[in-house]
C-alpha positions in Angstrom: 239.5 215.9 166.6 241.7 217.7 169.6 242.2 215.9 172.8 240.2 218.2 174.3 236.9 217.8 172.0 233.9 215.1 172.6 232.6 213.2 169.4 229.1 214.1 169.5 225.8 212.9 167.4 223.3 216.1 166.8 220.7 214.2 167.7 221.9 214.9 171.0 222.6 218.4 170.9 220.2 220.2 168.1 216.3 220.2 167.1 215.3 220.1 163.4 212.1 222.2 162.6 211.0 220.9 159.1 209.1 223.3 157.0 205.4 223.8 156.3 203.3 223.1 153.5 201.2 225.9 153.5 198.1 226.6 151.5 198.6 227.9 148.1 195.3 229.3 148.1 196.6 232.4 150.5 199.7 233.2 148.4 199.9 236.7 147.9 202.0 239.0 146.2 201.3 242.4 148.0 200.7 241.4 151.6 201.1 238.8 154.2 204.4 237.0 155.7 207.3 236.3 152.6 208.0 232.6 152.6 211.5 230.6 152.3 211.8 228.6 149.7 214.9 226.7 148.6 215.9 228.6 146.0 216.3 232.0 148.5 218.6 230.3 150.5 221.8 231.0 148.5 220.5 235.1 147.9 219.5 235.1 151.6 216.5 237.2 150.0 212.6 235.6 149.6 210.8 235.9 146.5 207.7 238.2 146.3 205.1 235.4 147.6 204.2 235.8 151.0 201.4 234.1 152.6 198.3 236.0 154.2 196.8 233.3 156.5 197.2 232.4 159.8 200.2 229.7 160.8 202.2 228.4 164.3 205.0 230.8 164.9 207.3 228.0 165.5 207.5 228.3 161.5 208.5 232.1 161.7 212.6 232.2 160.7 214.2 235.2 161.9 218.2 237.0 161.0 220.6 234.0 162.2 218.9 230.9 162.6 220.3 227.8 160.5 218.2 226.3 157.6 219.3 223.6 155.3 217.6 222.8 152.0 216.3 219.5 151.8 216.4 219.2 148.0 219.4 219.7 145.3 222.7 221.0 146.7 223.1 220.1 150.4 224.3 223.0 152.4 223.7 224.6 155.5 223.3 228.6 155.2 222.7 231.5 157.8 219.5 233.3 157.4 220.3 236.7 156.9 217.1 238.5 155.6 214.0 239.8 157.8 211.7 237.1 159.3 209.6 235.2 156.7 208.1 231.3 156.8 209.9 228.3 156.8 208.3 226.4 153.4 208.0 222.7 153.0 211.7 221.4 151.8 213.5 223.7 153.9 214.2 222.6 157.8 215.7 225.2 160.8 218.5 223.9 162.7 218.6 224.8 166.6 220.9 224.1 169.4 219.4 223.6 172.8 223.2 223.3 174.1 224.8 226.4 175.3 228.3 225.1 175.1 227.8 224.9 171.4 228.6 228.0 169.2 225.9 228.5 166.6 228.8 230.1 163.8 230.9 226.6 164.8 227.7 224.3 164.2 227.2 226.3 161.1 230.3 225.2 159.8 230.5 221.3 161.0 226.8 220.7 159.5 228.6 222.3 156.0 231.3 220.0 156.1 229.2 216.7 156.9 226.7 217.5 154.3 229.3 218.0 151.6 230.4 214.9 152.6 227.0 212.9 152.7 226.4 214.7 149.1 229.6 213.2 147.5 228.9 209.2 149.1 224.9 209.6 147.9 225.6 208.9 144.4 222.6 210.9 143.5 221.8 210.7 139.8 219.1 212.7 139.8 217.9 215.7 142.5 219.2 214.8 145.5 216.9 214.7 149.2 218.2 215.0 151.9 216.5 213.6 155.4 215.9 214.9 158.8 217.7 211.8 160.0 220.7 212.3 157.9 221.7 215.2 159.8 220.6 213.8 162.9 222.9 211.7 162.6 226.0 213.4 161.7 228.7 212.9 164.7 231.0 216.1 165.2 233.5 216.9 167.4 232.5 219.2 170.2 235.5 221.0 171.8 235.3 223.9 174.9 233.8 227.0 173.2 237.1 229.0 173.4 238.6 226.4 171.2 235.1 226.4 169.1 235.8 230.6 169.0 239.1 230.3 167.8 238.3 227.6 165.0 234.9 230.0 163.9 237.6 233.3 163.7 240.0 231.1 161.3 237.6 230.1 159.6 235.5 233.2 159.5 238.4 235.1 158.3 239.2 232.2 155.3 236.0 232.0 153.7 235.8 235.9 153.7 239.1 235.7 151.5 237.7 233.0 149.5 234.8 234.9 149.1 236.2 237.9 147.5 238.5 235.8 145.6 235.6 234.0 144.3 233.6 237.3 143.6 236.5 238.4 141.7 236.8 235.3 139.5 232.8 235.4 138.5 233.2 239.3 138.0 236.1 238.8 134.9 233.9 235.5 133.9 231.4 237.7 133.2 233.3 240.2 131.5 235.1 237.8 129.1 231.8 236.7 128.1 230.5 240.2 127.8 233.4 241.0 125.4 232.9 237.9 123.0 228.4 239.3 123.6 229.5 242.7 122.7 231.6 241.9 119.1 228.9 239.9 118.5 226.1 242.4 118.5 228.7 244.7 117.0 228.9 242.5 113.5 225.6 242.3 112.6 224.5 245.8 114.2 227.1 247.4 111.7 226.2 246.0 108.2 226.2 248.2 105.2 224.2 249.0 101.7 226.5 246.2 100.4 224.8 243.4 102.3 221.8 241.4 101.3 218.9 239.5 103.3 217.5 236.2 102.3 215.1 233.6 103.8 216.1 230.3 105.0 214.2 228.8 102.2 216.0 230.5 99.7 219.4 229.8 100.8 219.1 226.2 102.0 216.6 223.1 102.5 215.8 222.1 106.1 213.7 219.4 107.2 212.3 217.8 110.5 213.9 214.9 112.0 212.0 211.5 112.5 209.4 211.0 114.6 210.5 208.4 118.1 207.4 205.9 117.9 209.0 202.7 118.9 205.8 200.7 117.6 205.9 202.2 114.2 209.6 203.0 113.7 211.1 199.6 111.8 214.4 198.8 110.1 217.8 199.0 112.0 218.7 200.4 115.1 221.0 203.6 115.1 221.9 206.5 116.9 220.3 209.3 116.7 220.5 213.2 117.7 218.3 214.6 119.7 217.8 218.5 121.0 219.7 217.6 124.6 222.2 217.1 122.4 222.4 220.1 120.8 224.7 222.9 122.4 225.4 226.5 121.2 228.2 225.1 118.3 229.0 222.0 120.1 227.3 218.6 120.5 227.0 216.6 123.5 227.6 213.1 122.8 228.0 211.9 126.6 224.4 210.9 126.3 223.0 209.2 122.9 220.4 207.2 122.2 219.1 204.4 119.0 215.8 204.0 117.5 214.9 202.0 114.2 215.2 203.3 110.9 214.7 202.1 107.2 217.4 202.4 104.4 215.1 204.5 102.7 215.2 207.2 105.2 218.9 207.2 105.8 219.0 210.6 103.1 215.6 212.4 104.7 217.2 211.9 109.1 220.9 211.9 108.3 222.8 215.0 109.0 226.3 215.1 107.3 229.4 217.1 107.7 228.8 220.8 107.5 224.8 220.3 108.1 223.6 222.8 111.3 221.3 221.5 113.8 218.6 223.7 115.1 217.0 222.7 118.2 212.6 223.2 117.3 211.7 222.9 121.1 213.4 222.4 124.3 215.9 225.4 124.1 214.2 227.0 120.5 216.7 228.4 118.2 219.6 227.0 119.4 222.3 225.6 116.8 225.4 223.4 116.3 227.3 222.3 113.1 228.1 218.5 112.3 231.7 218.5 111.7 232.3 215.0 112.4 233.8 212.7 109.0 230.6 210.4 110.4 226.8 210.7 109.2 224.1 210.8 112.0 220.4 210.6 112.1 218.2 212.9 113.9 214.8 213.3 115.8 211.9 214.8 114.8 213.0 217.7 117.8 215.4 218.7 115.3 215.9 220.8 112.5 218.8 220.2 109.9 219.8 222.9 107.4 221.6 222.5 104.5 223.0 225.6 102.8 223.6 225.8 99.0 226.8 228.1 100.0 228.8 225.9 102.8 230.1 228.9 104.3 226.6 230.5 105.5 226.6 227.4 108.0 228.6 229.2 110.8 227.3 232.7 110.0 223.7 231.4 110.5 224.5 229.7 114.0 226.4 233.6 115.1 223.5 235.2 114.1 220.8 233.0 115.8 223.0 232.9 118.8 223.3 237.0 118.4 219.3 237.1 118.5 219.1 234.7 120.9 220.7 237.0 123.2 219.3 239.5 122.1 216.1 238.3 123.0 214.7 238.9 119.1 214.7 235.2 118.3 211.1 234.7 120.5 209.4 236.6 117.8 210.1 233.9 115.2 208.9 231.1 118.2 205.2 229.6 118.0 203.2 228.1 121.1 201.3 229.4 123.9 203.0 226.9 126.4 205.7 225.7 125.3 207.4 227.4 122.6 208.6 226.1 119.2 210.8 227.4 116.5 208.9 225.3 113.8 209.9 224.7 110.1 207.3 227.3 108.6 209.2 230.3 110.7 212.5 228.5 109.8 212.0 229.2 106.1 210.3 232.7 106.5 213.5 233.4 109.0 215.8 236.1 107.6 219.5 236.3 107.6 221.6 239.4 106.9 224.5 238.1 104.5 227.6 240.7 103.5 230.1 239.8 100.8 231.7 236.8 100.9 234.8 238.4 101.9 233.6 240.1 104.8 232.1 237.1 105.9 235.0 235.1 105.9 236.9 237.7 107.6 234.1 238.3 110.5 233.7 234.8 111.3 237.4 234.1 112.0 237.4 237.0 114.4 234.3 235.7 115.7 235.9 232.4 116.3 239.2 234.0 117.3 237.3 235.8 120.1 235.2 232.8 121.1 238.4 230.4 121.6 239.4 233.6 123.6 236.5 233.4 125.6 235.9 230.0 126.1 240.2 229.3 127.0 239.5 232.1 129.8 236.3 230.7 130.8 238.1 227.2 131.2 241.0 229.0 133.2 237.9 230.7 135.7 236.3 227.9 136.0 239.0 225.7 137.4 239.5 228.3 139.3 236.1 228.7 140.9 236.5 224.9 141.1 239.8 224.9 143.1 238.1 228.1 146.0 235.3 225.5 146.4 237.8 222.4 146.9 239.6 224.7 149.6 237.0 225.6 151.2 236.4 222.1 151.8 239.7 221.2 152.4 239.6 223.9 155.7 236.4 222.5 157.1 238.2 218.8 156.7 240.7 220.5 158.6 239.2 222.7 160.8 236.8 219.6 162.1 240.0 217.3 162.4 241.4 219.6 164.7 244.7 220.3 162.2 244.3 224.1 162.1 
């Protein structure tokens, strides 16, 4: 804070409008006023529903007024699309001081929130209250100091902006690449390759059933499908149940066994490779293929359709949708010669380890924009730029 700026609270120098529940009953797609809703806050766009009923117009939102979500990420955004209604969750943020710049506000309430976000300790979605921006205390300098700090700033971000624009756009491309050599390998097969079903090329079977008051015997770990990523396992978060020596051989995946995922994210696949057997839930499918080497070639082309969007035909349910045993065995897999197997997937994997090293490389740096852009409203509020 400059010598020349006032440590205020924003209780003392802003209103907070929170949103509306409005009636679901006059939702409409085709007429009416469009409604805000958390998630349009990042696209500065509404979503098609609009409500056709009568409401107080201190709800209406128009081009430049502050709103904050109340729920999830915690950031303060501009309003930049047509006037629509502020929904329940979603709060407007309004100055009644005229010595305070909206664009400089903007920017302190970002920088506070970030803050509050990090000290919450959150676990799971975050809320954020009315009186936890009330209370935020930011320094409140003469408004041609408060102009100055919004042009640095103003003129930062936009660089960060395009930098960060830049880094998604050749995230997306590497990703496209590794998509488009994918659909490549199984879209070019020849007279020389075969099809055969699941069922004739492996055994597969559920996992157990979780029924604490049935399950007996000793507890161990277990697999379930939030483990299961596309060829990876995440083992951050495992859980035991009880199970007999008897059914160690029917729940036990071993190395080289694939793990499909039956519900939750249908379809989805990763291969034990660790020296260590592991049981699994009944969420679970394990396949076990006569030939070893099908194993990876299975989990490309179920990832290939997955894409693809082909692997819903195979899913059952109305709701929710399940890739159950019955279409597991009926499921058909294109196979070419060994030889051109073996050489496909070690492009494929060539080109994945690509993929994935440059996605690490974007990542970190879509991670490092976002830590500067925090680092210049630190700044910017502690009157060092």
């Amino acid at each position: 804070m400059t010598a020349r700026s006032t440590l205020r609270r924003l209780a003392d120098l802003v209103e907070i409008q929170n949103g509306y529940a409005f009636d679901s009953r006059s939702f409409s797609s085709a007429s009416g006023t469009p409604l805000i809703r958390i998630r349009d806050l990042r696209r500065g766009t509404t979503t098609e529903t609009r409500y056709d009923g009568d409401y107080d117009p201190r709800y209406l939102v128009h081009a430049g007024d502050l709103l904050v979500g109340m729920d999830g990420e915690f950031a303060c955004y501009e309003w930049r699309g047509g006037p629509a209604l502020l929904n329940q969750r979603v709060c407007r943020i309004q100055s009644f001081e005229s010595a305070l710049l909206p664009r400089y506000l903007f920017y302190g309430i970002n920088q506070h929130l970030k803050e509050i976000e990090d000290s919450t300790g959150y676990t799971t979605v975050k809320h954020l209250s009315s009186g936890s921006i009330l209370d935020i205390e930011m320094p409140i300098p003469p408004l041609a100091d408060q102009k100055r700090t919004v042009a640095v700033l103003d003129e930062a971000f936009a660089a960060i902006a395009t930098a960060r624009a830049n880094t998604e756009q050749n995230l997306r491309h590497a990703r496209e690449v590794f998509e488009s050599h994918l659909h490549s390998v199984f879209a070019r097969r020849s007279e020389a390759w075969g099809v055969k079903r699941i069922e004739e090329i492996a055994s597969h079977s559920l996992g157990k059933m979780l029924d604490k008051a049935k399950n007996k015997g000793e507890s161990h770990q277990y697999l379930r499908n939030l483990n299961v990523r596309w060829f990876a396992f995440d083992l951050s978060d495992v859980l035991e149940m009880r199970f007999l020596p008897e059914e160690a051989a029917k729940y036990t995946v071993v190395r080289g066994d694939v793990l499909v995922c039956e519900g939750g994210y249908p379809g989805r696949a990763a291969i034990w490779n660790e020296d260590y057997p592991i049981h699994f839930q009944k969420a679970l499918h394990r396949v076990r293929f006569h030939e070893p080497e099908h194993n990876k070639w299975f989990v490309y082309y179920l990832l290939a359709q997955d894409l693809s969007g082909d692997l819903k035909q195979h899913f059952g349910g109305t709701g929710i949708q399940h890739f159950t045993g019955e279409a597991l065995a009926r499921f058909e897999l294109p196979i070419p010669p060994m030889s051109e197997l073996r050489l496909a997937v070690t492009k494929l994997d060539d080109l994945s380890m690509e993929t994935q090293r440059l996605a690490s490389v974007y990542q970190r740096k879509l991670a490092a924009l976002d830590a500067l852009k925090q680092s210049l409203l630190h700044q910017a509020f502690a009157g060092a730029l």
